[in-house]
DSSP file (Angstrom, degrees, kcal/mol; ACC not computed):
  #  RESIDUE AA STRUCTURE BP1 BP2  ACC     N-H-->O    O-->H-N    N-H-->O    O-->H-N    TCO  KAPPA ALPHA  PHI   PSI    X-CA   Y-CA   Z-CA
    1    1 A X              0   0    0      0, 0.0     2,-0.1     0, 0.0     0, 0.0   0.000 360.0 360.0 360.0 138.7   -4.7    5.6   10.6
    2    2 A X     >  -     0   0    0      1,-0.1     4,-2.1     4,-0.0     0, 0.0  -0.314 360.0-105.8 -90.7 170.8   -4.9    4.0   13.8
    3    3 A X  H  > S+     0   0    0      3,-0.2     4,-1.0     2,-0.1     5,-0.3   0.800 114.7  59.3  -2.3 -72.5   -3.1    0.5   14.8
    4    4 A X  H  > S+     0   0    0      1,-0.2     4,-1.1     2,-0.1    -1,-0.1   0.818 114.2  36.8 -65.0 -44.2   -5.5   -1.6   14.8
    5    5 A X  H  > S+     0   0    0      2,-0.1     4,-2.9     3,-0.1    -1,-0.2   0.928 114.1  49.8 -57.2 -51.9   -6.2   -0.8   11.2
    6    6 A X  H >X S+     0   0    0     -4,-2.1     3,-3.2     1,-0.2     4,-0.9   0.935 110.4  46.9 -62.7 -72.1   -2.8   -0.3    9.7
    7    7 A X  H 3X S+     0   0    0     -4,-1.0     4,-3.0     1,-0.2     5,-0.4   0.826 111.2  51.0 -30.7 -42.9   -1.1   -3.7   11.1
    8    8 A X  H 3X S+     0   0    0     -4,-1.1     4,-2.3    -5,-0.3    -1,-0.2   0.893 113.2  49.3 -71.1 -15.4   -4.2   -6.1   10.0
    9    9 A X  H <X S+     0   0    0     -3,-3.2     4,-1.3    -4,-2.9    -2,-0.2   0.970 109.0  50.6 -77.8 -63.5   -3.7   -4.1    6.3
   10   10 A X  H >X S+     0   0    0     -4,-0.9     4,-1.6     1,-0.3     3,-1.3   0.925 111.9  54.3 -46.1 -42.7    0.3   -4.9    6.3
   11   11 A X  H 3X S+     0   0    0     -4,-3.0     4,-3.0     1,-0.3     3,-0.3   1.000 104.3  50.2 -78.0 -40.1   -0.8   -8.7    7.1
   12   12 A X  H 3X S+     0   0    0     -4,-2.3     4,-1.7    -5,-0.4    -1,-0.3   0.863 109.4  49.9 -85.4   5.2   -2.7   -9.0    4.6
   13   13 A X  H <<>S+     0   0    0     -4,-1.3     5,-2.8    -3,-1.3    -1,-0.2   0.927 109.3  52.3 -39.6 -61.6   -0.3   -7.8    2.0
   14   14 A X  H  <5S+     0   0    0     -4,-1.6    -2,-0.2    -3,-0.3    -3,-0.2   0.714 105.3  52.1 -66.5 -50.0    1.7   -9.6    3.1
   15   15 A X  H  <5S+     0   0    0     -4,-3.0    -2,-0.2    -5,-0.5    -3,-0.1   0.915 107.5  55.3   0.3-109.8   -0.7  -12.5    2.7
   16   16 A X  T  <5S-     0   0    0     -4,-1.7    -2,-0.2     1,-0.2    -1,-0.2   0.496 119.1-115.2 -12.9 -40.4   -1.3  -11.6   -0.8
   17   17 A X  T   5S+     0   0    0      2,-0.2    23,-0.3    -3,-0.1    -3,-0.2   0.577  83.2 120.1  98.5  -2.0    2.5  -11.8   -1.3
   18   18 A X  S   <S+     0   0    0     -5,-2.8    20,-1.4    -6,-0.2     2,-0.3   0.709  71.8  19.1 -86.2 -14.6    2.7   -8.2   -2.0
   19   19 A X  E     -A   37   0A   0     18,-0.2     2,-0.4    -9,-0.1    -2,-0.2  -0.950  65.9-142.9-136.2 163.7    5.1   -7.1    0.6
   20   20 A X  E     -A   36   0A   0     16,-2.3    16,-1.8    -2,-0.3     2,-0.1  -0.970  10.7-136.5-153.0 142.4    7.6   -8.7    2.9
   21   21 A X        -     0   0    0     -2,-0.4     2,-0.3    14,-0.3    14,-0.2  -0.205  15.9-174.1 -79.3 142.2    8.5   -8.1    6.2
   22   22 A X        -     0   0    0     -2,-0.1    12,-0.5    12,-0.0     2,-0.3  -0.807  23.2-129.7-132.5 161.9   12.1   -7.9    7.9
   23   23 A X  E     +B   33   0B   0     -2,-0.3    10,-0.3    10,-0.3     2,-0.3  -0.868  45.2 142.1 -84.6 122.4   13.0   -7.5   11.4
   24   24 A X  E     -B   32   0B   0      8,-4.2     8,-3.1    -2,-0.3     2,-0.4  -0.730  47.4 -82.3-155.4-155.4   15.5   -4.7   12.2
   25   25 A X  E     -B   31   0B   0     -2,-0.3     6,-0.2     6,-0.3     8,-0.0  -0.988  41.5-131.0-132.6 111.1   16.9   -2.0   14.3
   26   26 A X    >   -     0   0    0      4,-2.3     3,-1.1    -2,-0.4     4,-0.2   0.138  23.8-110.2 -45.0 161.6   15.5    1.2   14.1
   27   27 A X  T 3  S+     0   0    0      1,-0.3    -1,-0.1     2,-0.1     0, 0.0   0.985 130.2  55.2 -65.3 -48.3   17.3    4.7   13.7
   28   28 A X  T 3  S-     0   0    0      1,-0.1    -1,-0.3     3,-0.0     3,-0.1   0.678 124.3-113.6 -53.1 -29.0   16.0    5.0   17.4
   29   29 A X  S <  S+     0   0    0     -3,-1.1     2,-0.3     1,-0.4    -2,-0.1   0.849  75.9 131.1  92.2  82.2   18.0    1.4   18.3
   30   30 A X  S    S-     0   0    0     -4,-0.2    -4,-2.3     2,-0.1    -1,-0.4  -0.931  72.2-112.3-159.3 143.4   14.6   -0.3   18.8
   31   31 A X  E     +B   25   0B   0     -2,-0.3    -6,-0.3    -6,-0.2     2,-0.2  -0.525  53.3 158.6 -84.8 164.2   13.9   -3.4   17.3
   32   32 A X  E     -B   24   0B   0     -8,-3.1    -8,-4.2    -6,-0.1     2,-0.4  -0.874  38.7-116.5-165.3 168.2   11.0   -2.4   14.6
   33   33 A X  E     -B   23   0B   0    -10,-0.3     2,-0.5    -2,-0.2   -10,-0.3  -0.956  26.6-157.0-104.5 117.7    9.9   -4.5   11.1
   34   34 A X        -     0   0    0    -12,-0.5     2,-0.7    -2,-0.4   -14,-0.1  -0.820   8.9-157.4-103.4 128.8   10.4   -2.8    8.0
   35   35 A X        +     0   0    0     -2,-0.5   -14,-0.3   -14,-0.2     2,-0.2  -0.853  13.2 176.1-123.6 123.2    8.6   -3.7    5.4
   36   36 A X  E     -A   20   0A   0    -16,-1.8   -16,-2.3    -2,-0.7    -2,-0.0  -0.670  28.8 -83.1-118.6 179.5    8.9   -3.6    1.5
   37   37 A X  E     -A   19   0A   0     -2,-0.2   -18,-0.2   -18,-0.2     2,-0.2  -0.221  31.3-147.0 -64.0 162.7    7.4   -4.4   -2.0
   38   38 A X    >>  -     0   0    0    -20,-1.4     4,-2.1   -21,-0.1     3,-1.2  -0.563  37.2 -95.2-116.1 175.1    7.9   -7.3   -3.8
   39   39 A X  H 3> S+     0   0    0     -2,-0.2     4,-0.6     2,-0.2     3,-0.1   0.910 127.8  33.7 -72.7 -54.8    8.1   -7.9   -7.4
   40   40 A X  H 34 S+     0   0    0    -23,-0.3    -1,-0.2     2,-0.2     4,-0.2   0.094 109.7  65.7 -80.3  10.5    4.0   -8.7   -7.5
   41   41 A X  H <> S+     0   0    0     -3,-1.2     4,-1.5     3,-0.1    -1,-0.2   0.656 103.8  42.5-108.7 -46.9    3.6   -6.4   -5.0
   42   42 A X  H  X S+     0   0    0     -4,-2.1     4,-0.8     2,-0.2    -2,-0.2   0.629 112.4  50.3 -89.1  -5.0    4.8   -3.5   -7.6
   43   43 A X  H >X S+     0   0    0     -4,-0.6     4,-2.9     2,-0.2     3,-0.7   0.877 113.1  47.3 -82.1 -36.9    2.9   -4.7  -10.7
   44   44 A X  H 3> S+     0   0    0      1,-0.2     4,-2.1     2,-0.2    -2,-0.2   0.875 109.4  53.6 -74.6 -21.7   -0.2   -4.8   -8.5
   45   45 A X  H 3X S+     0   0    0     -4,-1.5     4,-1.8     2,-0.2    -1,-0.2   0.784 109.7  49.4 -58.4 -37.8    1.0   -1.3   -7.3
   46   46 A X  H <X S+     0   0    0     -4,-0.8     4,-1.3    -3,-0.7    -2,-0.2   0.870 115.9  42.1 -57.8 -40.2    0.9   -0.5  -11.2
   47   47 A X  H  X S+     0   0    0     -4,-2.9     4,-1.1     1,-0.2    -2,-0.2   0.759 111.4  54.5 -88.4 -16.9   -2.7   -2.0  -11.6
   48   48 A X  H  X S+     0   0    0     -4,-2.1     4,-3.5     2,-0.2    -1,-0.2   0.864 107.2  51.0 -33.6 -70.0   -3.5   -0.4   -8.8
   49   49 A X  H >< S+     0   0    0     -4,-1.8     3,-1.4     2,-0.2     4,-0.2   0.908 110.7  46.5   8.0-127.5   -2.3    2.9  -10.2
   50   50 A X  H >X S+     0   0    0     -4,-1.3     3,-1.6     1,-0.3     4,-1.3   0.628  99.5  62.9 -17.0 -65.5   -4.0    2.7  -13.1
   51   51 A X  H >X S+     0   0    0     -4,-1.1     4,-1.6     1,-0.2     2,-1.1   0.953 108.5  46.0 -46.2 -69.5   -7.5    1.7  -11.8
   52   52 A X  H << S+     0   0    0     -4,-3.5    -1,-0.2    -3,-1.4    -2,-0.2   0.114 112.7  58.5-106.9  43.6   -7.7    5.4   -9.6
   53   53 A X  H <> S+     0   0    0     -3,-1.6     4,-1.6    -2,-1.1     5,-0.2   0.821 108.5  37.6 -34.0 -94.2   -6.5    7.1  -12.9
   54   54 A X  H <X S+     0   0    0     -4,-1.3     4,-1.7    -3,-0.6    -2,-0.2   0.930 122.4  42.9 -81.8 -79.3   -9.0    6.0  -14.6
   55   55 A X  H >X S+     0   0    0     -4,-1.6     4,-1.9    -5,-0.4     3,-1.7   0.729 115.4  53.1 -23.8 -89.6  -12.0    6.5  -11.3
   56   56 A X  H 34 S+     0   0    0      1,-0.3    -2,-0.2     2,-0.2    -1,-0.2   0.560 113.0  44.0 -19.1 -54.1  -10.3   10.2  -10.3
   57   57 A X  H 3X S+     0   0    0     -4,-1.6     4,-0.5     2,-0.2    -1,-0.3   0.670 106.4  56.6 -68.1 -24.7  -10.7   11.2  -13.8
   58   58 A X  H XX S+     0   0    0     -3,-1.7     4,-1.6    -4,-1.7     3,-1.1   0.948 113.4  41.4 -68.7 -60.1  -13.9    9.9  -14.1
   59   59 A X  H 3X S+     0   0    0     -4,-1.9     4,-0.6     1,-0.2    -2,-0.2   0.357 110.0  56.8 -95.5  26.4  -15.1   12.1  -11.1
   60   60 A X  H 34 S+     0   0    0     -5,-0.4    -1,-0.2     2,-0.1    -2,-0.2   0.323 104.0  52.2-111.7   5.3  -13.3   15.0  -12.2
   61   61 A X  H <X S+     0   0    0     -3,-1.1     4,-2.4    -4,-0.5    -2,-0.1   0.543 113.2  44.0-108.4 -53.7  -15.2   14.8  -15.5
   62   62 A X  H  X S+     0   0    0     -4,-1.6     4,-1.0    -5,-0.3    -3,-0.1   0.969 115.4  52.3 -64.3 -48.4  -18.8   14.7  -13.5
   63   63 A X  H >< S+     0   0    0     -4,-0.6     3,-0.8     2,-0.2    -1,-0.2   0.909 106.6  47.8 -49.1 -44.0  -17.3   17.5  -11.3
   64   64 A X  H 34 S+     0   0    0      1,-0.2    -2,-0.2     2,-0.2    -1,-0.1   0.990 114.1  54.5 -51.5 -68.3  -16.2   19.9  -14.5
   65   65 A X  H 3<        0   0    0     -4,-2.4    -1,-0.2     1,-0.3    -2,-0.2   0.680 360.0 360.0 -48.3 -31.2  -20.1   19.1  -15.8
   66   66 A X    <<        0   0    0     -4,-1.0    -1,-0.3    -3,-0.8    -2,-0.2   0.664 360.0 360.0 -99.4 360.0  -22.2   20.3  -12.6
């Protein structure tokens, strides 16, 4: 995953309210943003989950059959 992709996916996470961003110092001594989950950030990570369960098995059921 390139740049361009990954950063506009963190913002809208972050958006969402599902992660939040920190400002820190890297092992490297570099300033960097670290960013973790949030309370609503890990139930949607559960419902997330669950939904590609439920898919995966679903095309691992059609695969078994052909």
């Amino acid at each position: 995953m390139n740049q361009g992709s990954l950063y506009p996916a963190m913002h809208r996470l972050e958006h969402r309210g599902w992660i939040k961003a920190e400002w820190g110092i890297s092992e490297l001594g570099r300033r960097a943003r670290f960013y973790s989950l949030t309370t609503s950030g890990r139930k949607q990570l559960e419902i997330e989950s669950e939904n590609w369960s439920k898919l995966s098995e679903a095309i691992a059921r059609v695969l078994r059959m052909a």
